[in-house]
N, C-alpha and C positions, 0 to 999 in steps of 0.2 A: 466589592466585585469589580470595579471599575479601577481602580490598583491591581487586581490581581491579573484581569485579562493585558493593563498594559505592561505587567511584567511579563507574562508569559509575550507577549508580542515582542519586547523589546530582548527577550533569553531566544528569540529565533537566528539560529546561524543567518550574519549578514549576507555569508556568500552562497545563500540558495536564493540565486536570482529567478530559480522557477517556481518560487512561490507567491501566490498570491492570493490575500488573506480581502473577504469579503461581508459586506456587515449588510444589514438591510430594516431598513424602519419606513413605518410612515409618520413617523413622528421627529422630523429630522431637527428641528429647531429645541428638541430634550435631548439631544447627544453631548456627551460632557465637550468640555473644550479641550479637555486631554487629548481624546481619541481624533480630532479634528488637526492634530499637528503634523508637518511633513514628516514622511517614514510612519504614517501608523495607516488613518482611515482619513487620506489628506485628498481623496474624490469625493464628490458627492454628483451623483448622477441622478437626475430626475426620470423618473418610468411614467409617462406621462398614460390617461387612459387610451382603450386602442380606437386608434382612428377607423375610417366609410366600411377602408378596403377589412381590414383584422375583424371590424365588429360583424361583416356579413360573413367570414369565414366562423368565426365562434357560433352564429347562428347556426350555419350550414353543420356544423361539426357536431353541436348540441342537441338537434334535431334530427340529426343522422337515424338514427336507431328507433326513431319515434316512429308511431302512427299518424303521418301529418298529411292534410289533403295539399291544396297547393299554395306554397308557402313562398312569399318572394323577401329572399331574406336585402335583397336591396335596396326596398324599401323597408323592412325592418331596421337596417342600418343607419338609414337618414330619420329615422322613429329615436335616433336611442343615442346620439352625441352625448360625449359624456357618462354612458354606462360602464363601467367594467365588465370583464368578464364573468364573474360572479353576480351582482346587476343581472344580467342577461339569464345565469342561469335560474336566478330567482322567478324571472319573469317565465321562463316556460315551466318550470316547476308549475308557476303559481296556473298559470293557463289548462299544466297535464291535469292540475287535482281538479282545475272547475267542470272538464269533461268527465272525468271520472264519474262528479257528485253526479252529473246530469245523467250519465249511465245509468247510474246506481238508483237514479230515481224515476226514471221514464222506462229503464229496459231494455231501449232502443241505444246499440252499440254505433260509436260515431269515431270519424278523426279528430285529430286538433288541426281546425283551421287557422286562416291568418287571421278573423274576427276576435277570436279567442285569444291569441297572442295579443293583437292589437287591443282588447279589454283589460288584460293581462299587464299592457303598457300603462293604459290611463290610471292604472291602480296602485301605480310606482314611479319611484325617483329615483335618478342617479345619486348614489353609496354616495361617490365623488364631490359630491357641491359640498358640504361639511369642509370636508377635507381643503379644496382649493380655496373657500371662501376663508379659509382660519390660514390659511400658507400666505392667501392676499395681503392680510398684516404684516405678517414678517417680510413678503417682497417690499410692500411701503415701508416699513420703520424700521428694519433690523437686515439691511444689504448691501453695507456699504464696501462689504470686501466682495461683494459680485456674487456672491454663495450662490444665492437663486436667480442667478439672471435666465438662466433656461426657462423656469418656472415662469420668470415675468413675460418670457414671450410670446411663451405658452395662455397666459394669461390674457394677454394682448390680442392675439388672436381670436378669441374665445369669451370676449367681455361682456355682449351679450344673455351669455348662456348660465355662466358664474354669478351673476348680479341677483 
């Protein structure tokens, strides 16, 4: 497969300079070193998780449509460094079904407050720590062409939180 996609890359008319061909992994350190040579997939850009301002917007956006009483998503955002958005949606997921069960079992019809998010929290981890703690390796042992210097600063920043 990995012969075949860099033939078809290398059979693209050189002079379609409006083309630009895009890969995406989270596994960036299993990318062959073919697909890593200039003129093929010679960026590697890091999508680091979303920061204060992005994670109280994913809140806001995710909650939108809910039943929620009053909900301050900026403190949910300093709750949740480190989450993705996905993370995030786990977490009200997980908070809509525990109001549900409580319906379903008292009768008595309620919102999702911030308590319920906030338990919602204690009961989860950021996706992400896996992820940066195993990339940590490859920033120390395998960086010597700079590949992950973003990552490392990203890292550096963030040393507490990753450990």
């Amino acid at each position: 497969m990995v012969d075949q996609l860099l033939t078809e890359i290398a059979g693209i008319d050189a002079s379609s300079d409006q083309l630009l061909i895009i890969g995406a992994t989270n596994m960036p350190w299993d990318v062959d070193p073919a697909f890593k040579r200039p003129g093929r997939f010679d960026k590697m850009i890091f999508v680091a998780p979303p920061d204060r301002e992005a994670l109280k917007a994913i809140f806001e956006i995710k909650l939108k449509d809910k039943p929620v009483g009053a909900i301050d998503a900026d403190e949910l955002a300093q709750m949740t460094e480190l989450y993705s958005g996905a993370d995030i949606e786990n977490v009200i997921e997980t908070a809509t079904e525990q109001v549900i069960s409580e319906i379903m079992t008292t009768g008595i019809e309620r919102v999702i407050e911030m308590a319920d998010i906030k338990e919602a929290l204690h009961n989860t981890k950021p996706s992400t720590l896996e992820w940066l703690r195993t990339i940590r390796n490859y920033v120390k042992y395998a960086n010597q062409s700079g590949l992950y210097n973003d990552v490392e600063e990203f890292l550096d920043k963030h040393k507490k939180s990753v450990i």
